[in-house]
LUMLUMDREN-2810 file (N, C-alpha, C; in Angstrom, 1 decimal):
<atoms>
<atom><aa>X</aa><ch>A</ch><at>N</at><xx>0.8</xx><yy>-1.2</yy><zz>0.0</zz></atom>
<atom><aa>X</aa><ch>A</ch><at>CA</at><xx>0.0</xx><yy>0.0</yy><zz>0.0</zz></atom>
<atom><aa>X</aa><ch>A</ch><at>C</at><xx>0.9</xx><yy>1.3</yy><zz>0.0</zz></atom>
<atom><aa>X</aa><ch>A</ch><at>N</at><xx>1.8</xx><yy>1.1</yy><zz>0.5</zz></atom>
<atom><aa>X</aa><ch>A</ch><at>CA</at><xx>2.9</xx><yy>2.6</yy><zz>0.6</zz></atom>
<atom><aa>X</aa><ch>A</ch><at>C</at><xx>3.6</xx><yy>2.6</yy><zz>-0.8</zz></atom>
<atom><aa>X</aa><ch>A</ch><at>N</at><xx>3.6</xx><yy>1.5</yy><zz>-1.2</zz></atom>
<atom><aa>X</aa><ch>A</ch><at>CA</at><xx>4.3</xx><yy>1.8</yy><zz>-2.7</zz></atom>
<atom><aa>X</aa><ch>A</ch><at>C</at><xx>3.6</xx><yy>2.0</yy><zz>-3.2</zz></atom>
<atom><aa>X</aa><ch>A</ch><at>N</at><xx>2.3</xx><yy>1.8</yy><zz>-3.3</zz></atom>
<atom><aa>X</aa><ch>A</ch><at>CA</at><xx>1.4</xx><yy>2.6</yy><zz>-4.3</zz></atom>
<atom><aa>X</aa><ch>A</ch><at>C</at><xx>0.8</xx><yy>4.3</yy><zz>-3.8</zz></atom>
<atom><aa>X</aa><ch>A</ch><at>N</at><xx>1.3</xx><yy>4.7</yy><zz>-2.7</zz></atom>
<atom><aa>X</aa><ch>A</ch><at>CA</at><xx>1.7</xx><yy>5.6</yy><zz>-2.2</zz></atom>
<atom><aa>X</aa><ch>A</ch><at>C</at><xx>2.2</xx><yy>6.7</yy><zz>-2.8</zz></atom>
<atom><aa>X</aa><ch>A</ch><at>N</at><xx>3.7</xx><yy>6.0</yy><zz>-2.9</zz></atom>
<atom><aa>X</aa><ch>A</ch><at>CA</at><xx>4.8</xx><yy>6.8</yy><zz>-2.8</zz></atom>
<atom><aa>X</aa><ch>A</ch><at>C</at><xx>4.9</xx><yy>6.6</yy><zz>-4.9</zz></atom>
<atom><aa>X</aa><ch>A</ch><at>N</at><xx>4.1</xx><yy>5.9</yy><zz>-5.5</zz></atom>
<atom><aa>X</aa><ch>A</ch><at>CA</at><xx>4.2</xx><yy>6.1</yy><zz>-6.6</zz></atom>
<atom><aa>X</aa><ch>A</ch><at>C</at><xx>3.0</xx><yy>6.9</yy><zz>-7.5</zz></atom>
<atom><aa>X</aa><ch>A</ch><at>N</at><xx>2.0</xx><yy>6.9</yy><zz>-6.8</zz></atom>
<atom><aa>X</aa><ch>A</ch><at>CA</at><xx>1.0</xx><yy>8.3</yy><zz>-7.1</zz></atom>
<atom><aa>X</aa><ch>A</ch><at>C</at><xx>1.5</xx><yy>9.2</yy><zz>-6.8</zz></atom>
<atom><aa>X</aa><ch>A</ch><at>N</at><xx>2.4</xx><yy>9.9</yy><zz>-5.6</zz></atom>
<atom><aa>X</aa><ch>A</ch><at>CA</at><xx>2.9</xx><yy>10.7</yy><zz>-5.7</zz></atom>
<atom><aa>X</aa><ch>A</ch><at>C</at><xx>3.9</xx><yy>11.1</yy><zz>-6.1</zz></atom>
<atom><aa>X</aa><ch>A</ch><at>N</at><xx>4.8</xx><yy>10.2</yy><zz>-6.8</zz></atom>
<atom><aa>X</aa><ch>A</ch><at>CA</at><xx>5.7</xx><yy>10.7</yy><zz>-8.0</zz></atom>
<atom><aa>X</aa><ch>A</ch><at>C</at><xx>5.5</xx><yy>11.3</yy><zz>-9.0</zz></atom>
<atom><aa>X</aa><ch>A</ch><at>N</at><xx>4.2</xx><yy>10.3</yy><zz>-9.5</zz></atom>
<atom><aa>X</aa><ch>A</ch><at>CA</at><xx>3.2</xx><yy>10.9</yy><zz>-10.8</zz></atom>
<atom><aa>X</aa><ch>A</ch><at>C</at><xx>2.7</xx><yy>12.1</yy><zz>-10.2</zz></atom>
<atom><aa>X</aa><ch>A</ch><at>N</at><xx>2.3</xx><yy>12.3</yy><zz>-9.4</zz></atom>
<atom><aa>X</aa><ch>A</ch><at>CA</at><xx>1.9</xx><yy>13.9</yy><zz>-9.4</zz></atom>
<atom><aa>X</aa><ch>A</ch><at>C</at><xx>2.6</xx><yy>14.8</yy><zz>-9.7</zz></atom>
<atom><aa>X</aa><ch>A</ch><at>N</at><xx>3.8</xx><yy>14.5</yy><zz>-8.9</zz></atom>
<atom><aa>X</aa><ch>A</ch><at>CA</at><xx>4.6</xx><yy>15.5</yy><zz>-9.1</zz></atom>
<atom><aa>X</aa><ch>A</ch><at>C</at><xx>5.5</xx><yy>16.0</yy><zz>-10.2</zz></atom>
<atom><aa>X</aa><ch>A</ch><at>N</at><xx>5.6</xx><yy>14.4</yy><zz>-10.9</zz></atom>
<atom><aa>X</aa><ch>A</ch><at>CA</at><xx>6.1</xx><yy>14.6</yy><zz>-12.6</zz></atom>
<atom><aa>X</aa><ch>A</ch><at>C</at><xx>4.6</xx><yy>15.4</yy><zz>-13.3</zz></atom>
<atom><aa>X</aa><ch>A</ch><at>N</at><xx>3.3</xx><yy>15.2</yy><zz>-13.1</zz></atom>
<atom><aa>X</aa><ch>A</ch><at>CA</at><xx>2.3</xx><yy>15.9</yy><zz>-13.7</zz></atom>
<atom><aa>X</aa><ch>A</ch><at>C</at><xx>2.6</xx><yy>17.4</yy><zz>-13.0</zz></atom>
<atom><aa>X</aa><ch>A</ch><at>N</at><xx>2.9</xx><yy>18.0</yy><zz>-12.1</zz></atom>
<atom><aa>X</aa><ch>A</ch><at>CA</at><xx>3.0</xx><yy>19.3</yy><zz>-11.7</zz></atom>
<atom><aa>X</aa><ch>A</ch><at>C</at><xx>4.2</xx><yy>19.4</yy><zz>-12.4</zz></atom>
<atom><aa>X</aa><ch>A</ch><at>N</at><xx>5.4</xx><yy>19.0</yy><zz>-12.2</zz></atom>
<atom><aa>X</aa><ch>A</ch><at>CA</at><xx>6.2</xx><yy>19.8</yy><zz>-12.8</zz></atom>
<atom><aa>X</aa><ch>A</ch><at>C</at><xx>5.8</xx><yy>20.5</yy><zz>-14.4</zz></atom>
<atom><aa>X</aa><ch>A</ch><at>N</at><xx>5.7</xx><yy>19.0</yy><zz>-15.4</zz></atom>
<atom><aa>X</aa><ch>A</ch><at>CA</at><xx>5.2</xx><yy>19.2</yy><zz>-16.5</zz></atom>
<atom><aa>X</aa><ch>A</ch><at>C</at><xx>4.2</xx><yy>20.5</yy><zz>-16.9</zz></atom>
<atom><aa>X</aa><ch>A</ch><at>N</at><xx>3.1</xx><yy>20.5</yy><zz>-15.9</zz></atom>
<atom><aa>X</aa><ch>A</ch><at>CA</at><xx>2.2</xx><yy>21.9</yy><zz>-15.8</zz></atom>
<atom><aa>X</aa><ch>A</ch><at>C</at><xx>2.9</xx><yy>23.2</yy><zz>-16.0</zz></atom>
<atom><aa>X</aa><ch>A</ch><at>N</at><xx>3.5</xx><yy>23.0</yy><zz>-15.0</zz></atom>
<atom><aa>X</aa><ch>A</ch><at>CA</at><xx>4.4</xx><yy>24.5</yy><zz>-14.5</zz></atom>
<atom><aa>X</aa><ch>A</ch><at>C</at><xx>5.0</xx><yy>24.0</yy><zz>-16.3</zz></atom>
<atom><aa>X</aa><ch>A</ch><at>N</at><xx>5.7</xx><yy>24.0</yy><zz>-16.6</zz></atom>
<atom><aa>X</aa><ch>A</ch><at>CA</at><xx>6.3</xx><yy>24.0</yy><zz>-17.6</zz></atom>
<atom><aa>X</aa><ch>A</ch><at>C</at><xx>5.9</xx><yy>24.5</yy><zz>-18.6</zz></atom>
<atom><aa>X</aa><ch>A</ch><at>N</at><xx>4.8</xx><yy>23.6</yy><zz>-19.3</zz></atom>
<atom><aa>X</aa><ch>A</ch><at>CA</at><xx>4.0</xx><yy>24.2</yy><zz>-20.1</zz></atom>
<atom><aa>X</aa><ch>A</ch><at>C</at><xx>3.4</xx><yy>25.7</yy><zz>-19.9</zz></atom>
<atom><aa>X</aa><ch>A</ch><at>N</at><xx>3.0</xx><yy>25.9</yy><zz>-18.5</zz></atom>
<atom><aa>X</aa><ch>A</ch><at>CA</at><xx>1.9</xx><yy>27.1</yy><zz>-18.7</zz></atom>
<atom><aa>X</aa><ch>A</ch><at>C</at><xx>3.1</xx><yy>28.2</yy><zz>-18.6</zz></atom>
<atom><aa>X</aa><ch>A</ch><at>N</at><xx>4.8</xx><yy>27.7</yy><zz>-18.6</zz></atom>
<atom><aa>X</aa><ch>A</ch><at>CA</at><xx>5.5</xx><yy>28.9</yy><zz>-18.7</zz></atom>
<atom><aa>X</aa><ch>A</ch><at>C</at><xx>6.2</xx><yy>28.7</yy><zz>-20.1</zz></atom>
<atom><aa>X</aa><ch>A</ch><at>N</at><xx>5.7</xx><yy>27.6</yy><zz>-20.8</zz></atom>
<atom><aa>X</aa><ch>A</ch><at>CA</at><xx>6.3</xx><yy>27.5</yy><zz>-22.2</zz></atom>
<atom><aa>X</aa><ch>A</ch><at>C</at><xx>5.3</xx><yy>28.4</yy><zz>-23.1</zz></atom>
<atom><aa>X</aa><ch>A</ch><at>N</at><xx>3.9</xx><yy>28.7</yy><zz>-22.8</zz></atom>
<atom><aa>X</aa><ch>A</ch><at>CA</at><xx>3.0</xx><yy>29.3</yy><zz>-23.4</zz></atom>
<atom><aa>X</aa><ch>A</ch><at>C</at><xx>3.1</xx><yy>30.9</yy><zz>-22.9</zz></atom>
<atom><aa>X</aa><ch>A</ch><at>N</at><xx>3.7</xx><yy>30.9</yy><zz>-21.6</zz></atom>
<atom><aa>X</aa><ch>A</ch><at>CA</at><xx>4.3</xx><yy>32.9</yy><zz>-21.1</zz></atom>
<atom><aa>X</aa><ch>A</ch><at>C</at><xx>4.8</xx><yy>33.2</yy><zz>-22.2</zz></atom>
<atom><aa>X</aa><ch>A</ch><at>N</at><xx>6.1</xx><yy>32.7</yy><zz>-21.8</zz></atom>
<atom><aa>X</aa><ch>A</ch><at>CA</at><xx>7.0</xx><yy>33.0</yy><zz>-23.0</zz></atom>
<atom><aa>X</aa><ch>A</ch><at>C</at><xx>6.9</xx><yy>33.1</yy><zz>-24.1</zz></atom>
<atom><aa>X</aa><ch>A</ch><at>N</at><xx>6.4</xx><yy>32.5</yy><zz>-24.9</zz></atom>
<atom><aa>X</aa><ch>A</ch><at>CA</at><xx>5.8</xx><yy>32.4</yy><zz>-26.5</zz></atom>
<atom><aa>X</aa><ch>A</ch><at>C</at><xx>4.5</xx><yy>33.6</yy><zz>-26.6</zz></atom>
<atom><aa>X</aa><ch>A</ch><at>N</at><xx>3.9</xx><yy>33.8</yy><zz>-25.3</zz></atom>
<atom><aa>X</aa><ch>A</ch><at>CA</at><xx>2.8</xx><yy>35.0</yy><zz>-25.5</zz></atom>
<atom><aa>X</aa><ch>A</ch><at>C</at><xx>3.2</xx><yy>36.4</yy><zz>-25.2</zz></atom>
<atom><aa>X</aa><ch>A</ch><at>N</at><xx>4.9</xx><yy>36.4</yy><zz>-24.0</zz></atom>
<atom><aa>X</aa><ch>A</ch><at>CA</at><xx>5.2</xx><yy>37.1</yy><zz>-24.0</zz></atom>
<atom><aa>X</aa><ch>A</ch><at>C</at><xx>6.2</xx><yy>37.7</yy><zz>-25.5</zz></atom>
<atom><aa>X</aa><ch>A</ch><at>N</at><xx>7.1</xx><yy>36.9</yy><zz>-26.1</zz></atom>
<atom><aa>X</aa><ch>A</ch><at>CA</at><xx>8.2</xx><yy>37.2</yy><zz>-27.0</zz></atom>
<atom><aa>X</aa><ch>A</ch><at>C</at><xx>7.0</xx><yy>37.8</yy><zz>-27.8</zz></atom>
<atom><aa>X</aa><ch>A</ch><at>N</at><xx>5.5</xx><yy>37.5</yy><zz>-28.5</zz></atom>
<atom><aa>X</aa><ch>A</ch><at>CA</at><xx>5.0</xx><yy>37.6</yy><zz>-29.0</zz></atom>
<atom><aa>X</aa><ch>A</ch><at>C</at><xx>4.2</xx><yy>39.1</yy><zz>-28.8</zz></atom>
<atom><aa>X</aa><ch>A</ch><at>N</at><xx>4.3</xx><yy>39.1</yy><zz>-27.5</zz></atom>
<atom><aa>X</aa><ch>A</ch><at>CA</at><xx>3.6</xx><yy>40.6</yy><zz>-27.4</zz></atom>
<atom><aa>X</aa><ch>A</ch><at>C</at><xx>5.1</xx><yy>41.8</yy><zz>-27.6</zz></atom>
<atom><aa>X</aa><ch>A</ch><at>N</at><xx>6.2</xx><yy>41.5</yy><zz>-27.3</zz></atom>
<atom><aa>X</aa><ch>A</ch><at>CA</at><xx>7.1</xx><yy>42.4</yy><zz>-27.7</zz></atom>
<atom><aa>X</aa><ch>A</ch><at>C</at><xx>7.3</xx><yy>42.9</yy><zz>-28.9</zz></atom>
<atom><aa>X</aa><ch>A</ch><at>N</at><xx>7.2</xx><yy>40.9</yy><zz>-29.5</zz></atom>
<atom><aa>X</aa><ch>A</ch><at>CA</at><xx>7.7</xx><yy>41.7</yy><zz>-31.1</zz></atom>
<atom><aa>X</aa><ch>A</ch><at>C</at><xx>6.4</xx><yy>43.0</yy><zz>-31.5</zz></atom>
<atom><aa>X</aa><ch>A</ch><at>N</at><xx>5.3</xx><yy>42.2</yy><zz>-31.5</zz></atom>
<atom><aa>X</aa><ch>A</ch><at>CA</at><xx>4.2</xx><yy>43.1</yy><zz>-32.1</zz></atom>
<atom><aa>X</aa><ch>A</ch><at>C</at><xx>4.4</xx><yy>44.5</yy><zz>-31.6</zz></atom>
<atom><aa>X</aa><ch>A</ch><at>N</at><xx>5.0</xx><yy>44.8</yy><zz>-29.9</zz></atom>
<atom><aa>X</aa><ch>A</ch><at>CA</at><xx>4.9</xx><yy>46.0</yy><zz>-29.7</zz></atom>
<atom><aa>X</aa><ch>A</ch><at>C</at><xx>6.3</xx><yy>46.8</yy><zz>-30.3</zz></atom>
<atom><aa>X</aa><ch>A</ch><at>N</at><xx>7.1</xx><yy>46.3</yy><zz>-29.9</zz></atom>
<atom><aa>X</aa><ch>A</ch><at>CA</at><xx>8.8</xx><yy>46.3</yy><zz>-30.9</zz></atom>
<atom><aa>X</aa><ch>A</ch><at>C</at><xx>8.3</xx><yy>47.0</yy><zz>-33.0</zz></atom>
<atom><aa>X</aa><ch>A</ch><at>N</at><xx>7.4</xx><yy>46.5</yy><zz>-33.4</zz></atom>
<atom><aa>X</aa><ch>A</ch><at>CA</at><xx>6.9</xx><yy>46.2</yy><zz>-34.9</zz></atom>
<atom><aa>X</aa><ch>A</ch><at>C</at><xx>6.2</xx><yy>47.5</yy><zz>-35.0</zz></atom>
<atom><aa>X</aa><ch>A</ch><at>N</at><xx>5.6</xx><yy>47.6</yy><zz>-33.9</zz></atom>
<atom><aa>X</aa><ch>A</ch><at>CA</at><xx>3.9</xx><yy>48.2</yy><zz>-34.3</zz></atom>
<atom><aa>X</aa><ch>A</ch><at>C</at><xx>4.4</xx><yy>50.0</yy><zz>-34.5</zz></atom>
<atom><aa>X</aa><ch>A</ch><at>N</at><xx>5.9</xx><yy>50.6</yy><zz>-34.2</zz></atom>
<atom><aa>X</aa><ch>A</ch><at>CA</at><xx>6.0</xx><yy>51.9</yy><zz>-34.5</zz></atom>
<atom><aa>X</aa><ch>A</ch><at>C</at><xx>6.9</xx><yy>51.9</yy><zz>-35.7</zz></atom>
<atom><aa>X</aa><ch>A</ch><at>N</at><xx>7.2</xx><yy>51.0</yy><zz>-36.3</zz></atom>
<atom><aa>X</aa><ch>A</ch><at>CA</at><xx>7.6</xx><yy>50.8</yy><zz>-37.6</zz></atom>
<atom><aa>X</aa><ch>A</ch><at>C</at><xx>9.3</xx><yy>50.9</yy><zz>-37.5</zz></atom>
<atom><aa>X</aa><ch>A</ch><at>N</at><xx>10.2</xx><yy>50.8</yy><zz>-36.3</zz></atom>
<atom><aa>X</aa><ch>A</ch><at>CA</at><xx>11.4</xx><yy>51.0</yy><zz>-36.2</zz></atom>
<atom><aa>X</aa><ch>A</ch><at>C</at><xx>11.5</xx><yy>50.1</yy><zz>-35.0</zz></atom>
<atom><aa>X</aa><ch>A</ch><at>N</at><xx>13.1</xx><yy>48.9</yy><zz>-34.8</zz></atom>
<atom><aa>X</aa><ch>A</ch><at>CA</at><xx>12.9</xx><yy>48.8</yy><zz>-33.5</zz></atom>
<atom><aa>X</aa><ch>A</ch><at>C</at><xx>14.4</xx><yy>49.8</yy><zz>-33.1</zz></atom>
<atom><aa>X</aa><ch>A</ch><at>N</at><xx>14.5</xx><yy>50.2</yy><zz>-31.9</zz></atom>
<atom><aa>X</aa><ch>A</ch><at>CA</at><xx>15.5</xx><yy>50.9</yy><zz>-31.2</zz></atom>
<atom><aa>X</aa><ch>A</ch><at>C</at><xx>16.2</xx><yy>49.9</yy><zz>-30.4</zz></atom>
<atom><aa>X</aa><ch>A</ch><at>N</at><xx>17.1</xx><yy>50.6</yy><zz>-29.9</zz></atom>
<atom><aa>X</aa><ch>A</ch><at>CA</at><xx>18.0</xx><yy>49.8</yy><zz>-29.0</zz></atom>
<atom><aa>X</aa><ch>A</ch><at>C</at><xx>17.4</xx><yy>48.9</yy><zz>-28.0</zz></atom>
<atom><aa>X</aa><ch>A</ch><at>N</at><xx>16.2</xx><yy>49.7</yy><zz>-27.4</zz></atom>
<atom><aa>X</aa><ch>A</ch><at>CA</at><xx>15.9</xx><yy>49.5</yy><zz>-26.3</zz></atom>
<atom><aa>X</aa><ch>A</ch><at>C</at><xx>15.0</xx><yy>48.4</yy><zz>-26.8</zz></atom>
<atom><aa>X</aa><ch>A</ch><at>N</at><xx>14.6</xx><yy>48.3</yy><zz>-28.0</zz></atom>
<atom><aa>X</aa><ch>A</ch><at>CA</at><xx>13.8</xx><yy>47.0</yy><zz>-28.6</zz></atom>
<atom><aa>X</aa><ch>A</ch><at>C</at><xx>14.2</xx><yy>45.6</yy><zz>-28.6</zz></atom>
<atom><aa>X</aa><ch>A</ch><at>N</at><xx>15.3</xx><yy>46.0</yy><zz>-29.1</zz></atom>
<atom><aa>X</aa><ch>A</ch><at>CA</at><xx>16.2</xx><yy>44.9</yy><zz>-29.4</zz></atom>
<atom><aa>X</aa><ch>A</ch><at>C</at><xx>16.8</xx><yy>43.6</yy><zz>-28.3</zz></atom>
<atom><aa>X</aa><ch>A</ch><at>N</at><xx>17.1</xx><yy>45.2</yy><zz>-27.2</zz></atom>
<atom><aa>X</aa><ch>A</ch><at>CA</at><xx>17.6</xx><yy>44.3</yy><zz>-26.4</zz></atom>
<atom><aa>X</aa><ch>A</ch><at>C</at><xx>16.3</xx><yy>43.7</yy><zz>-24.9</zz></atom>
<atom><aa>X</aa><ch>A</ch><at>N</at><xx>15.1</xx><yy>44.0</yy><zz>-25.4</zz></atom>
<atom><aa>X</aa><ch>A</ch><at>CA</at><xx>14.6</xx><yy>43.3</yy><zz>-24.6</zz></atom>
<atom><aa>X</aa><ch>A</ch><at>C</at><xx>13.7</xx><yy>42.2</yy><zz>-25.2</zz></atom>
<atom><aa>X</aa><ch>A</ch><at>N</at><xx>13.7</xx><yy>42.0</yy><zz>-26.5</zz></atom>
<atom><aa>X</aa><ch>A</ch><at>CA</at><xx>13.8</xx><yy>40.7</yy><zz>-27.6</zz></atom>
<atom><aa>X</aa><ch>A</ch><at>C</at><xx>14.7</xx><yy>40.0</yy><zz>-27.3</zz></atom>
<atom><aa>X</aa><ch>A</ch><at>N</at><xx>15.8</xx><yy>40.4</yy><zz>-27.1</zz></atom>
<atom><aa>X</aa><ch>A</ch><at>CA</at><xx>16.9</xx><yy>39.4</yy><zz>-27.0</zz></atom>
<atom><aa>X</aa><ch>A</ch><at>C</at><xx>17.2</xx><yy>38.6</yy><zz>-26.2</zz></atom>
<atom><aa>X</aa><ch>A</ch><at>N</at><xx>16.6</xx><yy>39.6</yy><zz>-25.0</zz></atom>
<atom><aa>X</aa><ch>A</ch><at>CA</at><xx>16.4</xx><yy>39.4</yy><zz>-23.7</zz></atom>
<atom><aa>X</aa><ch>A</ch><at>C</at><xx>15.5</xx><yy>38.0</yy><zz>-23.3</zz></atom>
<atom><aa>X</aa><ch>A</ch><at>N</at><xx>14.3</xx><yy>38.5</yy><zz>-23.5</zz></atom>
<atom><aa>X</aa><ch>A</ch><at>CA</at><xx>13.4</xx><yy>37.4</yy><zz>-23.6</zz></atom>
<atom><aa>X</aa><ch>A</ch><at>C</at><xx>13.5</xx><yy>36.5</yy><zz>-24.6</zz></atom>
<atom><aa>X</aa><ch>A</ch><at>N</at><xx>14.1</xx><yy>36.1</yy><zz>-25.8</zz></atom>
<atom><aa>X</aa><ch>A</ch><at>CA</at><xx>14.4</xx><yy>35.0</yy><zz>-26.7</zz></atom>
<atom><aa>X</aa><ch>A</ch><at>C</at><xx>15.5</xx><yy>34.4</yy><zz>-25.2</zz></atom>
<atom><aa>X</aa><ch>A</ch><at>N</at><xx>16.1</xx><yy>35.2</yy><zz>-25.1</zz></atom>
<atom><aa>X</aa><ch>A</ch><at>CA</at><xx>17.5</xx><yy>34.2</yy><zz>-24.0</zz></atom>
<atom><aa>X</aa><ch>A</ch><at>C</at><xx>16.9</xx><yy>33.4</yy><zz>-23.0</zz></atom>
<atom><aa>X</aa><ch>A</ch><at>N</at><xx>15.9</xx><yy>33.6</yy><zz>-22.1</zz></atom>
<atom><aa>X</aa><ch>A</ch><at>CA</at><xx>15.2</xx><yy>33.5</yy><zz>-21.1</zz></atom>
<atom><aa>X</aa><ch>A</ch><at>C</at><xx>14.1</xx><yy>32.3</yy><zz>-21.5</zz></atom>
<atom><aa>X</aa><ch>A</ch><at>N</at><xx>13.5</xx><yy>32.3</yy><zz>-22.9</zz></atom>
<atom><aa>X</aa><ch>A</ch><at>CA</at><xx>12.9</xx><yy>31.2</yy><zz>-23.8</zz></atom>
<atom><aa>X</aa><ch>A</ch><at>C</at><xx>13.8</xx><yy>30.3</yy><zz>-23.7</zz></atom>
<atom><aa>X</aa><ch>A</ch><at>N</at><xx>14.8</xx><yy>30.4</yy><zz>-24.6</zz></atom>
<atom><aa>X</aa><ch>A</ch><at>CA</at><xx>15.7</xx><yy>29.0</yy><zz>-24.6</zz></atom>
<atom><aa>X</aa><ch>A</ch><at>C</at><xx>15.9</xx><yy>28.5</yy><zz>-23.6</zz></atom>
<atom><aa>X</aa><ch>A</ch><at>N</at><xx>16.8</xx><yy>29.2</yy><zz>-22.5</zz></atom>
<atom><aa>X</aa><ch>A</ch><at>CA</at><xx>16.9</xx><yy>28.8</yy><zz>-21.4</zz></atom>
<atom><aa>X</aa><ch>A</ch><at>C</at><xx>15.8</xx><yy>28.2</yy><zz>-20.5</zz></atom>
<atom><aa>X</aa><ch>A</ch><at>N</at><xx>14.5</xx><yy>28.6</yy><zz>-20.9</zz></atom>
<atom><aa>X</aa><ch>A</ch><at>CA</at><xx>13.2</xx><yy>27.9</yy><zz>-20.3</zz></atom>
<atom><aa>X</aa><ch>A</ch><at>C</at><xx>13.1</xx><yy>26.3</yy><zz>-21.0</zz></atom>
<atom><aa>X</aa><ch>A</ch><at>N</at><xx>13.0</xx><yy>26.5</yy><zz>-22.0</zz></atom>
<atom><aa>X</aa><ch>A</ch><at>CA</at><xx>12.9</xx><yy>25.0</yy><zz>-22.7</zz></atom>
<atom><aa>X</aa><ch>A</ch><at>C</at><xx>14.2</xx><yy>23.8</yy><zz>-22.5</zz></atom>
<atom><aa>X</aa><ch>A</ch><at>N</at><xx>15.4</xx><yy>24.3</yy><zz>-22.1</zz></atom>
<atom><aa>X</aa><ch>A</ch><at>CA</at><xx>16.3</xx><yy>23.5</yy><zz>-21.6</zz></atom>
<atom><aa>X</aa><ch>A</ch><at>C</at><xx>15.7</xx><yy>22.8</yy><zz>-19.5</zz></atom>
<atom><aa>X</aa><ch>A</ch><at>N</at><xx>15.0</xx><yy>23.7</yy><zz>-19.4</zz></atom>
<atom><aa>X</aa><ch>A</ch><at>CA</at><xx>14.5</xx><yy>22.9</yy><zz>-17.9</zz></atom>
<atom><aa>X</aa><ch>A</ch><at>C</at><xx>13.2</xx><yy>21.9</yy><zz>-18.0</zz></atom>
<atom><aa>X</aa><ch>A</ch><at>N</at><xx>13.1</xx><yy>21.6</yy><zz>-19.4</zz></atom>
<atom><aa>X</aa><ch>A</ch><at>CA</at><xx>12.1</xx><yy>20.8</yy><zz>-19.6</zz></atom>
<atom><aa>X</aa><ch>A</ch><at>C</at><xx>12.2</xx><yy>19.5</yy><zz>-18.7</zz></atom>
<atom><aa>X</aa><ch>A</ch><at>N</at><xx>10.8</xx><yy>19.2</yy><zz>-18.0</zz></atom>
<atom><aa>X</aa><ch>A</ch><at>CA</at><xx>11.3</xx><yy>18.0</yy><zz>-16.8</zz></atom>
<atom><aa>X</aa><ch>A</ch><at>C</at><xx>11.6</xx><yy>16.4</yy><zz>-17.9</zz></atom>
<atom><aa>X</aa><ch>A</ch><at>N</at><xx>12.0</xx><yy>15.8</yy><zz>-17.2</zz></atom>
<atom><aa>X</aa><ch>A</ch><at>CA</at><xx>12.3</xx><yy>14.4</yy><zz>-17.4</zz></atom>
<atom><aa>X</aa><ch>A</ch><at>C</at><xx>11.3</xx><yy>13.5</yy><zz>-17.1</zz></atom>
<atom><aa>X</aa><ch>A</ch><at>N</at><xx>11.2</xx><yy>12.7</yy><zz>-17.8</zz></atom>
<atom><aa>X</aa><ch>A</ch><at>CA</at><xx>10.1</xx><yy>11.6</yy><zz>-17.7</zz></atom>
<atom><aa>X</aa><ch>A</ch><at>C</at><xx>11.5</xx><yy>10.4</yy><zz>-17.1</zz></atom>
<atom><aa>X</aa><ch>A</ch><at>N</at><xx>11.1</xx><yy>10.7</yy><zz>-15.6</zz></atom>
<atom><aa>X</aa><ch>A</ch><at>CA</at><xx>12.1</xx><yy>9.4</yy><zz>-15.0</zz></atom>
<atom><aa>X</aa><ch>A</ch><at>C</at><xx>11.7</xx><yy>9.0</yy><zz>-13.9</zz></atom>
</atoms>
């Protein structure tokens, strides 16, 4: 009975992490998405455009490398 315990609760917690993950793989992609358009929408980007695109693309990748493990 404790093993089946202690292994619902692993699946949980492999299902939370996975959550968290996704609902911050969809931030990111809604945030990069609202820059560009806002970055786009005055017809020039500026420094200050640039580097907070680049910013958040860095912060993307770096999000998708903590994708959890199925273990």
């Amino acid at each position: 009975m404790k093993d089946q315990q202690q292994s619902d609760s692993k699946d949980f917690v492999g299902y939370l992490k996975n959550g968290i993950w996704l609902f911050g793989l969809s931030s990111w992609v809604f945030g990069i998405t609202d820059r560009s358009i806002a970055s786009f929408a005055d017809g020039y980007l500026s420094a200050l455009d640039l580097t907070q695109l680049f910013t958040a693309a860095t912060f993307f990748v770096g999000w998708l490398f903590l994708k959890p493990t199925n273990a």
